[in-house]
C-alpha beads as a LAMMPS data file, in Angstrom:
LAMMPS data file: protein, C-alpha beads

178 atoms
177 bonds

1 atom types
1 bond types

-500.0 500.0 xlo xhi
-500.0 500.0 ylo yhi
-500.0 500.0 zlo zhi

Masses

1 110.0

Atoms # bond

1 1 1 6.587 -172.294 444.990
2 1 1 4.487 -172.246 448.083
3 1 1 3.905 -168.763 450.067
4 1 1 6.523 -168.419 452.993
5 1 1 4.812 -169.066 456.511
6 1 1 5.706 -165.781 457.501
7 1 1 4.629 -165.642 461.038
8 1 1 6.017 -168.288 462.071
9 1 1 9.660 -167.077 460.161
10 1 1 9.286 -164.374 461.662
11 1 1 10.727 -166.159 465.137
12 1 1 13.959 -167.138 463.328
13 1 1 14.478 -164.828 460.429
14 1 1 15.003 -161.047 459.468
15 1 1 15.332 -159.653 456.647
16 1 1 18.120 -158.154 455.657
17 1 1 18.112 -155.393 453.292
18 1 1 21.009 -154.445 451.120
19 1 1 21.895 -151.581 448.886
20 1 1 24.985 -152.218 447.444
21 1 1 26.937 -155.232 445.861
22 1 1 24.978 -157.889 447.879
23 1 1 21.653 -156.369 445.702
24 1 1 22.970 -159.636 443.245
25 1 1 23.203 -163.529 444.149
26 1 1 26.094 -164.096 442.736
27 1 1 27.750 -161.905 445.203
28 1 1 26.005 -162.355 448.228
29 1 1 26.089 -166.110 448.480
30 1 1 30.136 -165.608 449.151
31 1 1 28.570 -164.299 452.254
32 1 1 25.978 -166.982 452.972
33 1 1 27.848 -169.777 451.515
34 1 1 31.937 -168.905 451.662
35 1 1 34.400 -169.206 449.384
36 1 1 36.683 -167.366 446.800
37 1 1 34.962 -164.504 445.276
38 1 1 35.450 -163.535 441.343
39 1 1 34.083 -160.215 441.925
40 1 1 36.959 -158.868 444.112
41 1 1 39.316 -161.749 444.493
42 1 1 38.507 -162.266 448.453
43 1 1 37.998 -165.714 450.145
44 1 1 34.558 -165.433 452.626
45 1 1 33.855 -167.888 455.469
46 1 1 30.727 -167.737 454.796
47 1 1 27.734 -168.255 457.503
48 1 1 27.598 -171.326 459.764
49 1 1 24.198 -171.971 458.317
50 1 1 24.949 -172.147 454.374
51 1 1 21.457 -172.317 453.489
52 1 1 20.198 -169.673 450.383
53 1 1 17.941 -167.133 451.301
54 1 1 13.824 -168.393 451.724
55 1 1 13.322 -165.355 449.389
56 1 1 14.052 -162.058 448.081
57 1 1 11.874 -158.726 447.107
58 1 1 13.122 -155.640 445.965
59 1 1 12.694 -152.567 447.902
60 1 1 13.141 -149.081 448.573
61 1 1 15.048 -147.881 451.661
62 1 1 13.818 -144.359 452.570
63 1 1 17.560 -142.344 452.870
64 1 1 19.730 -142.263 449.962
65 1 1 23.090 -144.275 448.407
66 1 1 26.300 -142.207 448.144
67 1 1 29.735 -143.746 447.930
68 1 1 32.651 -143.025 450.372
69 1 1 35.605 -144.670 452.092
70 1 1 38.497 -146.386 450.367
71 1 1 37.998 -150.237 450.336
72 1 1 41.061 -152.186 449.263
73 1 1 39.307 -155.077 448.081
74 1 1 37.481 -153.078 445.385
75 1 1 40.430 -151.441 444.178
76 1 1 40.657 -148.693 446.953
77 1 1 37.271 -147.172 445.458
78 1 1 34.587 -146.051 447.630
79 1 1 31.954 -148.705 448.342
80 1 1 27.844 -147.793 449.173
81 1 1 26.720 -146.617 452.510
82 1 1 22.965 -144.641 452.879
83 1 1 23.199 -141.078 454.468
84 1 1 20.822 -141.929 457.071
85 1 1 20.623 -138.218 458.416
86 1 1 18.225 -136.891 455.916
87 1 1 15.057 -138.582 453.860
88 1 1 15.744 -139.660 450.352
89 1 1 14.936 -142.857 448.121
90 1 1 17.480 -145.854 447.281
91 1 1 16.630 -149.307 445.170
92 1 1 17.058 -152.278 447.194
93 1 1 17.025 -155.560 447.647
94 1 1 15.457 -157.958 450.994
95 1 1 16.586 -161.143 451.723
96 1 1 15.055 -163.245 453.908
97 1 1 17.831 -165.065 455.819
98 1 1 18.282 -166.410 459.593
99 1 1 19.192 -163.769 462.430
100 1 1 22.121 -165.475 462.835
101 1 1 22.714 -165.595 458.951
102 1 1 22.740 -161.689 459.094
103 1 1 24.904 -161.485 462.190
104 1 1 27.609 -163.154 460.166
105 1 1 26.984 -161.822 456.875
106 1 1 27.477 -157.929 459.034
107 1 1 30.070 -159.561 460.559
108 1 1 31.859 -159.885 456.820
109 1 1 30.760 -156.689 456.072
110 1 1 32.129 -155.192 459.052
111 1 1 31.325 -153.796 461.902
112 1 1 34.087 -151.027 462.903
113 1 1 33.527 -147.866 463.241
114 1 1 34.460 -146.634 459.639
115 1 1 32.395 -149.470 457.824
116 1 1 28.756 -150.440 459.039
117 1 1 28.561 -149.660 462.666
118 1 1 25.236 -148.381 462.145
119 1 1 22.096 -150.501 462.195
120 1 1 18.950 -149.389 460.464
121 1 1 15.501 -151.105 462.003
122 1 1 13.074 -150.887 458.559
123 1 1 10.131 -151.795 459.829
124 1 1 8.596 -155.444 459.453
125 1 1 7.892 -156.868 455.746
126 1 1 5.448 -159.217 456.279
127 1 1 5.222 -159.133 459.771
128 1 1 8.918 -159.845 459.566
129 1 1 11.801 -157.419 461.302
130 1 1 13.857 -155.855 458.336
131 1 1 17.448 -153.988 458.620
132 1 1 20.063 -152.775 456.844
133 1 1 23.174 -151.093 457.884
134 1 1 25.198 -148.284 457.154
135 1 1 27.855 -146.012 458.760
136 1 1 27.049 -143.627 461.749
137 1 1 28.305 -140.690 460.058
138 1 1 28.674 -139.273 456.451
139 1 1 31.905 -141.163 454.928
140 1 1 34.319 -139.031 453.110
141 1 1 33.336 -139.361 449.667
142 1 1 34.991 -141.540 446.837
143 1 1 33.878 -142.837 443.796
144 1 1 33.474 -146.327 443.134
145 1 1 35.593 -148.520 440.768
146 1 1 33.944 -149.721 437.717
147 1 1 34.026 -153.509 438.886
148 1 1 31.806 -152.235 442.051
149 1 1 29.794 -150.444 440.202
150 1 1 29.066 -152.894 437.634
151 1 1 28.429 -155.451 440.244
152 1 1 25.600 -153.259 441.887
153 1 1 24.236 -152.012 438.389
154 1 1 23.839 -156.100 437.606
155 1 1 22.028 -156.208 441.124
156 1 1 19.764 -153.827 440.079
157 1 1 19.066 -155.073 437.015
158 1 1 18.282 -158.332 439.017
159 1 1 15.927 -156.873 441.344
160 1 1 14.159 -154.001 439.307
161 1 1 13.819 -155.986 435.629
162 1 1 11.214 -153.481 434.848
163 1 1 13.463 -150.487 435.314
164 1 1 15.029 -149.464 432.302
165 1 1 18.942 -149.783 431.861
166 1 1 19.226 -145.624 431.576
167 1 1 17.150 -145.307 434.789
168 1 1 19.621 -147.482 436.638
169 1 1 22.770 -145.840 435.100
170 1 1 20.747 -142.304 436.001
171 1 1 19.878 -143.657 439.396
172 1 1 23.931 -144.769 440.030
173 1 1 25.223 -141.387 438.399
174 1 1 23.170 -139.606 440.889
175 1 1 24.547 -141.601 443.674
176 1 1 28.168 -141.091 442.620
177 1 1 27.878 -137.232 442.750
178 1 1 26.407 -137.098 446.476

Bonds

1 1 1 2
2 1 2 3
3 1 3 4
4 1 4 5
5 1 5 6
6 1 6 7
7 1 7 8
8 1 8 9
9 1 9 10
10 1 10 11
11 1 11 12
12 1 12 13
13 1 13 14
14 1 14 15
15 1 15 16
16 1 16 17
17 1 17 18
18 1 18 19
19 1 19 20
20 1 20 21
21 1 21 22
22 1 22 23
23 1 23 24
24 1 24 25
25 1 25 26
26 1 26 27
27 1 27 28
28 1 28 29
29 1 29 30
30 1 30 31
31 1 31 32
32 1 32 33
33 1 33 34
34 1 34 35
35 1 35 36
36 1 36 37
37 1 37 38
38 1 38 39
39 1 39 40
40 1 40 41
41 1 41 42
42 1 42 43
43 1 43 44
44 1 44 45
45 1 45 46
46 1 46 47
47 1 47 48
48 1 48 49
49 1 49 50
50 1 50 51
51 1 51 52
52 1 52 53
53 1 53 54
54 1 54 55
55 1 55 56
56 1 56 57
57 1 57 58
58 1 58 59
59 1 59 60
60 1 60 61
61 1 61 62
62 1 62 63
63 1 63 64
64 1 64 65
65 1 65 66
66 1 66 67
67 1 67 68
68 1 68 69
69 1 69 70
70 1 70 71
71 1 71 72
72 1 72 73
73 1 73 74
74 1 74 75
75 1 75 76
76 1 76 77
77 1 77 78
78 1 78 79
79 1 79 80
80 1 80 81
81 1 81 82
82 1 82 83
83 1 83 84
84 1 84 85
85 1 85 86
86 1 86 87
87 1 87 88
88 1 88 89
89 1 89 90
90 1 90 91
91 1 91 92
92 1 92 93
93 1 93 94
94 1 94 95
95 1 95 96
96 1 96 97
97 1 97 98
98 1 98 99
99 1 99 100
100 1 100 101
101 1 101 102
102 1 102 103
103 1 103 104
104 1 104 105
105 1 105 106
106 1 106 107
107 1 107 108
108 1 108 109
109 1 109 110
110 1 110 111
111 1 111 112
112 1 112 113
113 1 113 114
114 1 114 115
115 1 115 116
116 1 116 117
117 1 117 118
118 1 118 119
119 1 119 120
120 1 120 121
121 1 121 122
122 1 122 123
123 1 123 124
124 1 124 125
125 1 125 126
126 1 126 127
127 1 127 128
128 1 128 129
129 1 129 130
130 1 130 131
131 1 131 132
132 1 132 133
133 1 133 134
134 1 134 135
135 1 135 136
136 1 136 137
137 1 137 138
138 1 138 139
139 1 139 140
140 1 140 141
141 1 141 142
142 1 142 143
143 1 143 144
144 1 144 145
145 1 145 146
146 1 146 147
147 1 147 148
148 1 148 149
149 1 149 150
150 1 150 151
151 1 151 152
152 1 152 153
153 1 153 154
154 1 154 155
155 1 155 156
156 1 156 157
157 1 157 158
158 1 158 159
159 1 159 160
160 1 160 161
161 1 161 162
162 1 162 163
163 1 163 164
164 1 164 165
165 1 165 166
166 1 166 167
167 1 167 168
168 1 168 169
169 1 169 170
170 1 170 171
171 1 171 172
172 1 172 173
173 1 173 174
174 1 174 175
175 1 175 176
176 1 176 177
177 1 177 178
């Protein structure tokens, strides 16, 4: 596969960087490209523009994971969100997608004040503008359900092959207790 012309992506994409369930494919491209998803039994709209991601790199976001809030559609568990007040180290994942492609993925997400209000500017990758998002404030915190949790420890997996199955389970126990 040829090398990305970055510079000139760099007009019409970002790249959005993710921390939680969207680290895997299989559940990000409800966002990208709609429909019913197995993972927590919610139908997406998807993005106008339903084309997959140019690429995708794992990466490490410089404030750490934690899980808080009660989402219904995973069960009522708490779902990821970086605590953005205070360095730290989590595993992600880039995408490179349209702007517009990551205005309607955050969109999905959700953009009130008690999800992912918060944008994150990363830096560029590549001479390309990366972001993430996160709350504004620490969420009250709540552990995730096992079906989350399984779907982010497969994104890992996914993203870090190298890492070793106990560092990712040691890496998501440590998140859980924050």
């Amino acid at each position: 596969m040829p090398t990305p012309d970055y510079a000139k992506l760099a007009k019409t994409h970002i790249w959005y960087v993710c921390y939680g369930s969207n680290l895997t494919w299989d559940r990000f491209k409800y966002y990208v490209q709609g429909g019913l998803c197995p993972f927590n039994g919610r139908e997406y709209p998807g993005c106008a523009d339903k084309t997959a991601p140019v690429e995708s790199r794992a990466v490490h976001v410089p404030f750490d994971l934690y899980f808080g809030g009660s989402a219904q559609i995973w069960e009522g568990g708490g779902v990821g969100f970086l605590d953005a007040s205070r360095p730290g180290d989590a595993l992600a994942r880039a995408w490179l997608i349209t702007r517009e492609q990551y205005e309607q993925v955050l969109d999905q997400e959700g953009r009130a004040p008690e999800w992912y209000s918060h944008e994150i500017d990363l830096g560029p990758i590549d001479g390309i503008d990366a972001r993430t998002f996160t709350n504004a404030s620490r969420r009250p915190k709540n552990a995730p359900t096992k079906p989350y949790l399984d779907v982010i420890r497969t994104g890992l997996l996914e993203t870090f092959p190298q890492m070793p199955r106990a560092e990712i389970d040691a890496y998501l126990d440590l998140a859980c207790s924050r």
